[in-house]
SEDO-681758 format. One record per residue (C-alpha): x, y, z; residue number from 1. Coordinates in pm, 1 decimal. Layout:
<sites>
X_Y_Z_NUM
...
</sites>
This chain:
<sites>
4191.6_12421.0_13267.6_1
4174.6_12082.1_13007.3_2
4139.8_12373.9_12779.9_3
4439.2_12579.0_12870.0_4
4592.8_12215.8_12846.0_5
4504.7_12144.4_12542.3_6
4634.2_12455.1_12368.0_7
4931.1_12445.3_12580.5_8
5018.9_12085.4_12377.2_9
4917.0_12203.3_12058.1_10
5156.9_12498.2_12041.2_11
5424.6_12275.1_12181.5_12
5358.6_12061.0_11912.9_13
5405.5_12360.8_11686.2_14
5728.4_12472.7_11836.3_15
5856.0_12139.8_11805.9_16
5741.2_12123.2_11441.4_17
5877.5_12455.8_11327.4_18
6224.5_12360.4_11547.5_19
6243.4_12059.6_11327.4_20
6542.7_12109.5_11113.8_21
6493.4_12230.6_10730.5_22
6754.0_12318.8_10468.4_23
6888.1_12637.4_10560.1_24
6894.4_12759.1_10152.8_25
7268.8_12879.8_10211.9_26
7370.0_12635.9_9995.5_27
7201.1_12392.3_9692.9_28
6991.2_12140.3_9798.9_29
6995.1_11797.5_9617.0_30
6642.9_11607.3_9646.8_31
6669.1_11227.8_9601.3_32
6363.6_11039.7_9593.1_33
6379.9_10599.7_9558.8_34
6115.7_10499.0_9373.4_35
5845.7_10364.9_9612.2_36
6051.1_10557.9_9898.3_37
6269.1_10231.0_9909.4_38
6525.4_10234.2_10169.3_39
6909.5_10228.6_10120.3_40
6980.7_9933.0_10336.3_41
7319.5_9827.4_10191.8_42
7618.8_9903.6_9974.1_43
7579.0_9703.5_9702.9_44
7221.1_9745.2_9612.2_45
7135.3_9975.0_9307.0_46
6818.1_10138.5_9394.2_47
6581.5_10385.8_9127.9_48
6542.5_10710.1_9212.4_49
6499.9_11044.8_9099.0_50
6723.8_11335.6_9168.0_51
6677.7_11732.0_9107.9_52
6920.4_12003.4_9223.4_53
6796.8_12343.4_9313.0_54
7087.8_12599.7_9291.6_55
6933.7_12811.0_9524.6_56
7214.6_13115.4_9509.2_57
7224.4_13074.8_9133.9_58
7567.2_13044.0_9134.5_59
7526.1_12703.9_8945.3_60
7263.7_12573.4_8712.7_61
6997.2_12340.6_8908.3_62
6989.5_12030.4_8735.2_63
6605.5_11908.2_8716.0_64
6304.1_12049.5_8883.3_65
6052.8_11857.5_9105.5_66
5809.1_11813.3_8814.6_67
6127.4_11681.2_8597.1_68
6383.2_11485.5_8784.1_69
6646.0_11304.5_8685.0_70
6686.6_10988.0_8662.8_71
6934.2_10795.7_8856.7_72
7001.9_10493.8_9108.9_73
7156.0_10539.2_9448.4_74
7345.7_10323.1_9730.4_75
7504.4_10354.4_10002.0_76
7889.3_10362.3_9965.6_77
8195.1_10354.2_10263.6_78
8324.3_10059.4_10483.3_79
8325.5_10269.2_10841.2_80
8164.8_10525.8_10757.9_81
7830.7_10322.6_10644.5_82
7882.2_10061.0_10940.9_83
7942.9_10325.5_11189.7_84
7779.1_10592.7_11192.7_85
7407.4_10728.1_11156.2_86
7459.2_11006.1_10883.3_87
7538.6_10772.5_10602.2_88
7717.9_10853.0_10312.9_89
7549.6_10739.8_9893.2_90
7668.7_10674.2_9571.1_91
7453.9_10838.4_9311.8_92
7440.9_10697.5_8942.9_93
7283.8_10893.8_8641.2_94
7140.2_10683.1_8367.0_95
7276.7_10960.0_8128.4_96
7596.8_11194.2_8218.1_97
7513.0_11487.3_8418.2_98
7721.0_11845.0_8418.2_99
7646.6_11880.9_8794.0_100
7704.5_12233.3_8959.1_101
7966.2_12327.4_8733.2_102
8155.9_11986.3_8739.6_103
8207.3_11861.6_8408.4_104
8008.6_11568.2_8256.2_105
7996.0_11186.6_8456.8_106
7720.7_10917.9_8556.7_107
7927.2_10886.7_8921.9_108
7944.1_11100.7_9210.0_109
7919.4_11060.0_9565.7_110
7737.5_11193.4_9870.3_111
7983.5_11240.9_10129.0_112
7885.4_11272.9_10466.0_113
8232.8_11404.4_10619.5_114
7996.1_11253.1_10968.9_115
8368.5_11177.2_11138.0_116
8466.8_11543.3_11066.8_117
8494.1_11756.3_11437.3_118
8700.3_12013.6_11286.5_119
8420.3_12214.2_11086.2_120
8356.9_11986.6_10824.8_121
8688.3_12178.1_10684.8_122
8935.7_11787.9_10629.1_123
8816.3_11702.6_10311.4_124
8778.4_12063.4_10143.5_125
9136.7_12121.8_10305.1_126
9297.1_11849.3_10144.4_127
9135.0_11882.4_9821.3_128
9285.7_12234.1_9798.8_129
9645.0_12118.9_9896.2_130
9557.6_11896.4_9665.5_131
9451.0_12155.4_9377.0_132
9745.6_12404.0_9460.2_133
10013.9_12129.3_9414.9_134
9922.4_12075.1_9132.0_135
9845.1_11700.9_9135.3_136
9709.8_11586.8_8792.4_137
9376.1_11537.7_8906.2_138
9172.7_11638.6_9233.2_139
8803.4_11554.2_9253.7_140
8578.8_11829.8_9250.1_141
8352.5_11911.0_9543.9_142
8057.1_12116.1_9623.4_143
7893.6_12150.1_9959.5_144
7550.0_12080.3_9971.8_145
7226.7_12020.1_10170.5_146
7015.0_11694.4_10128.6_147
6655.9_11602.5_10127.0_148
6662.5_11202.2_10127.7_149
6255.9_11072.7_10058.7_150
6113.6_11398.3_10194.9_151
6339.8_11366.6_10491.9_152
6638.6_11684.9_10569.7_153
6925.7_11491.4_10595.4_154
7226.9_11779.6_10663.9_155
7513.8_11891.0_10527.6_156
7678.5_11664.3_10255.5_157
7960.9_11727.7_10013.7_158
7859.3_11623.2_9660.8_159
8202.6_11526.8_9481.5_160
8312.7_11363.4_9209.2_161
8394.1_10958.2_9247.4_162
8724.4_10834.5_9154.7_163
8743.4_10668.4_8831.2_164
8903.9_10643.6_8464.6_165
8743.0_10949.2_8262.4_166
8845.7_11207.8_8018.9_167
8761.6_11452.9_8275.7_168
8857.5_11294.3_8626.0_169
9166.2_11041.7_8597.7_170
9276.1_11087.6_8238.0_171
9381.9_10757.6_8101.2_172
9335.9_10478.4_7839.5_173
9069.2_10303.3_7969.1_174
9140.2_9909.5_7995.1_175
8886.7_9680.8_7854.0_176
8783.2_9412.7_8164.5_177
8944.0_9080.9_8035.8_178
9198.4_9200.1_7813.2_179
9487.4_9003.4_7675.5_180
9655.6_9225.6_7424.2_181
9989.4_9351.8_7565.1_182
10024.8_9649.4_7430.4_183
9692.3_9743.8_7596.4_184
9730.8_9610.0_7956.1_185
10046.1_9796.7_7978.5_186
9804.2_10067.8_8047.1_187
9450.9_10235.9_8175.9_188
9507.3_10068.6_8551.9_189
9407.7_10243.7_8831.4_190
9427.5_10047.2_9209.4_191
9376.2_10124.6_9556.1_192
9601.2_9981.4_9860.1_193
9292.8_9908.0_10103.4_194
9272.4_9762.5_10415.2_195
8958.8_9543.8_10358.1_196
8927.4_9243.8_10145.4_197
8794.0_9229.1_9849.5_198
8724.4_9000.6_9541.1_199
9025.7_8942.0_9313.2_200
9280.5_9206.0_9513.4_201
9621.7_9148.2_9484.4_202
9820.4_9092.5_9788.0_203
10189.3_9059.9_9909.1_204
10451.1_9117.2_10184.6_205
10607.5_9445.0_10175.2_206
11006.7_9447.6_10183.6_207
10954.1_9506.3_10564.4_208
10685.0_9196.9_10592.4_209
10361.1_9410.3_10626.0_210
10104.9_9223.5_10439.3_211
9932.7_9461.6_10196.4_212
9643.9_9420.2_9998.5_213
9577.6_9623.7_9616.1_214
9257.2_9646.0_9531.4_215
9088.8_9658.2_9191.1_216
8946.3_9960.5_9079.0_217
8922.8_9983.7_8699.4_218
8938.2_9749.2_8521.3_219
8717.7_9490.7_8727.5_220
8750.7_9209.4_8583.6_221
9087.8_9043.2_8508.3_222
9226.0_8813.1_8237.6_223
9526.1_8600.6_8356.5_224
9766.6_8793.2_8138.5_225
9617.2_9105.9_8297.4_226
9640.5_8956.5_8621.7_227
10007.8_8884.7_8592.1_228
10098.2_9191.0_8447.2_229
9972.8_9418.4_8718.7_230
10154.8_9129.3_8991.6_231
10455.6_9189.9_8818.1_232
10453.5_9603.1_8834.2_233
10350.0_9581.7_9146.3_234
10630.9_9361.1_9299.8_235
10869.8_9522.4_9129.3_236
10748.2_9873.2_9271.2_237
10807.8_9682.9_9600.0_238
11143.3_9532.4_9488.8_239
11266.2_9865.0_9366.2_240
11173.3_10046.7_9693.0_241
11390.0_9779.2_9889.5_242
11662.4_9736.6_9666.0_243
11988.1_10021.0_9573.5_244
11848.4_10108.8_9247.6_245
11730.6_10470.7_9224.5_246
11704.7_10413.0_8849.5_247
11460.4_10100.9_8884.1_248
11238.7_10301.7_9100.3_249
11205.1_10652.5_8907.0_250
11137.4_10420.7_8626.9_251
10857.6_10257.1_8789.1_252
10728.3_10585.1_9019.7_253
10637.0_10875.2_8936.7_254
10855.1_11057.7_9203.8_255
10717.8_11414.4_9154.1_256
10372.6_11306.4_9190.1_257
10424.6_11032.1_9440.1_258
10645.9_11394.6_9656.3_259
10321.5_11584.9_9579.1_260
10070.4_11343.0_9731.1_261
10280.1_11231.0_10046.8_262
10298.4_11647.9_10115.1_263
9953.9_11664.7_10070.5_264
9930.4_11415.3_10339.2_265
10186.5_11530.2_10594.4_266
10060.7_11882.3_10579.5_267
9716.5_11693.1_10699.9_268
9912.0_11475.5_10916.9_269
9690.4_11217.8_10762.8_270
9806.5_10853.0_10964.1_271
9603.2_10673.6_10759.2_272
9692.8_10792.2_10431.9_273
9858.4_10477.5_10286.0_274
9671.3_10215.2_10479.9_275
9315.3_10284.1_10257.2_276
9170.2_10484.0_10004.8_277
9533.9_10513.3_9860.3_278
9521.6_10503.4_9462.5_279
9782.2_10458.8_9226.5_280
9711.2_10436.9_8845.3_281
9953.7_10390.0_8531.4_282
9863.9_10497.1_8185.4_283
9983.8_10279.4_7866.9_284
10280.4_10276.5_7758.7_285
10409.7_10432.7_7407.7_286
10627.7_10477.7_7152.8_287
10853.5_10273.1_7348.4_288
10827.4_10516.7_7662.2_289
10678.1_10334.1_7980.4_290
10489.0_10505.2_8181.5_291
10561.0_10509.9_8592.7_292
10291.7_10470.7_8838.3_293
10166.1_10768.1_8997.9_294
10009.2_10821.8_9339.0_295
9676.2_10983.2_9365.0_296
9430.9_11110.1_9340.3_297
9385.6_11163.7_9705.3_298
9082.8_11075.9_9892.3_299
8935.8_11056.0_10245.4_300
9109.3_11292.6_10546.1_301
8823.7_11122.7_10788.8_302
9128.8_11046.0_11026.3_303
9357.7_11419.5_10964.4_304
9527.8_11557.0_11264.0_305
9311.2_11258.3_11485.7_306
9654.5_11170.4_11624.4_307
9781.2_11513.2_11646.3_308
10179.5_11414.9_11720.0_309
10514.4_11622.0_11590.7_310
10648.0_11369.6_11376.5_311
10617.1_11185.3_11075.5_312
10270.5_11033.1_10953.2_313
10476.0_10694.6_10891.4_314
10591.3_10668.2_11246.3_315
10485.6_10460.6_11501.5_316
10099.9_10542.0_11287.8_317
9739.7_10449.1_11424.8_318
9788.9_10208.1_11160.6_319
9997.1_10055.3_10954.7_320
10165.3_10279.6_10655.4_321
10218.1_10072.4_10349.6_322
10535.8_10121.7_10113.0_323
10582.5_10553.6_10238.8_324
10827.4_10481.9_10533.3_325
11080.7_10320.0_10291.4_326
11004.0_10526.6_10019.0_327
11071.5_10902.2_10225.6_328
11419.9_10692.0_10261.0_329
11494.7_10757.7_9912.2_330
11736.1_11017.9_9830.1_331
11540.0_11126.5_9525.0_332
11201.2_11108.2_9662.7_333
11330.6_11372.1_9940.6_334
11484.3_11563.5_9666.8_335
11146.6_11621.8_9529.8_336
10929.1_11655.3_9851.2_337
11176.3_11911.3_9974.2_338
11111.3_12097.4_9607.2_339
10712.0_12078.0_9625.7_340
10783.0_12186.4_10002.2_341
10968.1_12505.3_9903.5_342
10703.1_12591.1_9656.5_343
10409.7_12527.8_9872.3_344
10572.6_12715.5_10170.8_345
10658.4_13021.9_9966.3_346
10350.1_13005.7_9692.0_347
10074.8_12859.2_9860.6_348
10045.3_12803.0_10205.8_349
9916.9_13139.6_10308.8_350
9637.6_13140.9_9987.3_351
9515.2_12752.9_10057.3_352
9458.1_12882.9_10462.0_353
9218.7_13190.9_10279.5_354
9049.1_12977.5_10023.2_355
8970.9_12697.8_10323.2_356
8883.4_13015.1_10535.3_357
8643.0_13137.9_10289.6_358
8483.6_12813.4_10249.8_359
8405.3_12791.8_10623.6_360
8234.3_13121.4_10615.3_361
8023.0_12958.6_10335.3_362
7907.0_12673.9_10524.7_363
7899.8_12796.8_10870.2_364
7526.7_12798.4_10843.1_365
7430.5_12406.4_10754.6_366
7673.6_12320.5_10960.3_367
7541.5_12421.7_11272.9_368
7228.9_12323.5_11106.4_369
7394.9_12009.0_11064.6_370
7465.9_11952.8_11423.6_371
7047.1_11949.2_11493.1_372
6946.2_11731.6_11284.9_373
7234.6_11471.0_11410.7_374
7257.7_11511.2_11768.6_375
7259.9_11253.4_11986.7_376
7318.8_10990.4_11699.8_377
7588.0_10710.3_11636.5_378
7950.7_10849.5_11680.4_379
7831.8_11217.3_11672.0_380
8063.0_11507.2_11624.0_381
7925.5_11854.1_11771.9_382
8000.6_12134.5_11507.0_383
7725.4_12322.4_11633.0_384
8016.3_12601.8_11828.9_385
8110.6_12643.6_11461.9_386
8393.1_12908.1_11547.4_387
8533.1_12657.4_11816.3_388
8568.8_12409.4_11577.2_389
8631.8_12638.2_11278.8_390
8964.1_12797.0_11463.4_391
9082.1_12465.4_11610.5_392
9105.8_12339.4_11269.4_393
9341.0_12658.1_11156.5_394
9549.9_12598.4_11431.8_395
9604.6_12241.9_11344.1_396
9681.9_12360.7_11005.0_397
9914.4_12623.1_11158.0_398
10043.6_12393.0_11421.7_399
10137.2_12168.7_11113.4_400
10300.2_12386.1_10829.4_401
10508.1_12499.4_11153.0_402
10652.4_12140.4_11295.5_403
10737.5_12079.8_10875.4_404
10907.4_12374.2_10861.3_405
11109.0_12254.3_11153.2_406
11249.7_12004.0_10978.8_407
11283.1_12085.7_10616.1_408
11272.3_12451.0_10641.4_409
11198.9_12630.9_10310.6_410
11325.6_12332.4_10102.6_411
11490.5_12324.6_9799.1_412
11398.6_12597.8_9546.1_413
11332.4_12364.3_9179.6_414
11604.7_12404.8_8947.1_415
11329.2_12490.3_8692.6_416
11114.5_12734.9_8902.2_417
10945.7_13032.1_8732.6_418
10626.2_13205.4_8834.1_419
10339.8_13002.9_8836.4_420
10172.2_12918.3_8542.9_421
9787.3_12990.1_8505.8_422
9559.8_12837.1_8218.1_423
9574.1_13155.0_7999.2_424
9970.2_13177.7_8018.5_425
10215.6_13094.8_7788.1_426
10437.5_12814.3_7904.8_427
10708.2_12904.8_7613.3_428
10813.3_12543.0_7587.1_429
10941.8_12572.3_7966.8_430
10936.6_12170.8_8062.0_431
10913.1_11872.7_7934.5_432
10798.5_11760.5_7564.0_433
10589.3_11423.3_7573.6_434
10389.1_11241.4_7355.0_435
9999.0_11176.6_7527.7_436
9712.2_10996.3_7313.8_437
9927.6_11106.2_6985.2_438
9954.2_11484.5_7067.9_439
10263.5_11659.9_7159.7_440
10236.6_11833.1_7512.5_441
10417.9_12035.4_7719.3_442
10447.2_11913.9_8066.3_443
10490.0_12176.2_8341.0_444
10479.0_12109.8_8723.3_445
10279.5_11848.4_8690.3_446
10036.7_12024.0_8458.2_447
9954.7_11974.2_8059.2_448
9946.3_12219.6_7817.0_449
9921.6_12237.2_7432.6_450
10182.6_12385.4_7222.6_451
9977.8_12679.9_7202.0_452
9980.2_12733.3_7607.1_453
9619.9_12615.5_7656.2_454
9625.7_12379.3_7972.5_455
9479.4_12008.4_7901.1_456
9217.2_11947.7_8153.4_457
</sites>
């Protein structure tokens, strides 16, 4: 009988060994090792490590092997989403720029962990398609992924490109830190409204006395003169949105883009969308041409269709909406939502659902691998019914392109509306001539192309 016993705990042990989730090799899987298997305690901490990508499906180059890694440091990044929950999201720097499953060249990316995500994992690759399809001028690049942390499975992650100033991600002058010129801090700024603290942030009382804090994202560190410029663009943005000028404030906003992001956000009925994580940026100004603000790019949809209610995203939100309420007031700003509206209903709509549809066939797998290796931890979502979740998603999306439709029906069809361009196309100088970085582009629903039709990436 001990011997029966025996055995009997020994294969147990196996089952539970062999039960114990691995990756699933549906997708790549991204191998991080610290150096001394040092934990990732904090978000400010840089910590060594090596990093290899295996490709698995070949459908990207792996980047590295296990005999030659890459080098890199890694901490842990997020305000909630670090505090809060168990599956923690990373920052990962390269010492040397890294072309990273088909993603162009950069040091920075980021490990998302999408952990707040009931609805398939599919918010973030949702937006970033409405995103894409609108045309914004940039949208970070994402691929899903599994990760191996120190030896240890750690899920399903989304490896995406971090926001920042780069030829390839928000293309503008870059701003030296500490600059005085001003020519050159007319330019290369790129800020977040946030909703936590942080050093050097600008703050102020919006025209309807919500206190709202801008925080620094590039450049860092601040001279006075660039510290009084960026005060002054800022309160007049807020100025212009409270005062009768419609001139003032197409001077200062870019109203197309800022119409493209705040549809981006309604159709994800997104109630936190300009309380954090809300970047603006401003290129320099030339030639005697300023250039406006523009919203974006957009970023975290942890709290999409959470509050799930047929009206606006700036009414009566979860929390508070900064500058948006006052600005949908605008007669202009309408103008062009109700334009990007007509072309997303009657262009897009219907191929964004696919491409997010396709996506959830891709990951359907780690997901509800996903939902082993986290259950039972810190603020857990269940994804493991992935068709549940998966089709409750859709009709949120459904529920939402619906409830928009019954109030601006199909929009206003753009003055200027042909088909679609695509990268290959001729744009046959349809749009707008301007002057970028001393070469003369065409600009065409929100996109850049050469004179030759090649599109600017």
């Amino acid at each position: 009988m001990r011997r029966f016993l025996l055995c009997l705990v020994s294969a147990l042990g196996i089952l539970a060994l062999n039960a114990t989730p691995k990756p699933t090799r549906t997708l790549p899987i991204v191998y991080v090792n610290t150096d001394n298997n040092r934990a990732i305690n904090d978000t400010e901490t840089q910590i060594p490590a090596s990093v290899y990508i295996d490709s698995v499906l070949a459908e990207y180059p792996s980047l590295g092997s296990a005999a030659a890694p890459i080098r890199a440091t890694i901490k842990g990044r997020g305000n909630y989403t670090w505090r809060d929950f168990d599956k923690k999201p990373y920052k990962i720097k390269f010492d040397v720029k890294q072309k990273v499953l088909g993603m162009p060249n950069n040091r920075h990316w980021c490990l998302l962990a999408s952990a707040d995500d009931y609805l398939g994992f599919l918010k973030l690759p949702a937006g970033l398609r409405i995103s894409k399809a609108l045309a914004l001028r940039w949208t970070p690049r994402m691929r899903p992924v599994e990760l191996v942390l120190n030896g240890k499975f750690m899920g399903l992650y989304f490896l995406t490109e971090h926001v920042r100033i780069a030829s390839n991600r928000v293309h503008i002058h870059e701003q030296a830190d500490s600059e005085t010129h001003p020519d050159s801090i007319s330019g290369g700024w790129l800020v977040e409204i946030d909703n936590y603290p942080s050093e050097g942030n600008i703050t102020f009382n919006e025209g309807n006395g919500q206190y709202v804090m801008i925080s620094l994202r590039e450049p860092e560190v601040l001279s006075s003169a660039q510290r009084n410029y960026l005060k002054s663009q800022i309160y007049a943005i807020n100025d212009a949105l409270y005062g009768d000028s419609d001139a003032r404030l197409e001077e200062l906003l870019d109203l197309e883009e800022a119409a493209k992001y705040y549809l981006v956000q309604e159709i994800m009925e997104d109630c936190e969308s300009y309380h954090g994580s809300c970047f603006l940026y401003k290129d320099r100004d030339s030639l005697g041409m300023k250039d406006p603000w523009k919203f974006g790019p957009v970023w975290d949809f942890g709290n999409a269709y959470n509050r799930h209610q047929e009206t606006w995203i700036y009414v009566n939100p979860t929390w508070a909406q900064y500058w948006i309420g006052q600005l949908a007031s605008r007669q202009p700003f309408q103008q062009a939502v109700k334009e990007q509206w007509w072309i997303y209903y009657h262009t897009m709509k219907d191929s964004v659902r696919a491409q997010v549809r396709a996506f959830a066939d891709k990951i359907e797998t780690a997901a509800k691998n996903d939902a082993e290796v986290w259950r039972g931890t810190q603020n857990y979502c269940d994804n493991s019914n992935y068709a549940d979740v998966r089709d409750r998603y859709f009709r949120r999306y459904d529920w939402r392109i619906n409830w928009l439709y019954s109030q601006w029906g199909e929009g206003i069809r753009p003055a200027t509306w042909d088909a679609p361009l695509t990268p290959a196309s001729q744009p046959e100088n349809k749009g707008k001539l301007i002057l970028r970085n001393g070469q003369l582009l065409i600009l065409s629903r929100g996109r850049l192309y050469t004179l030759q039709g090649q599109l600017v990436q």
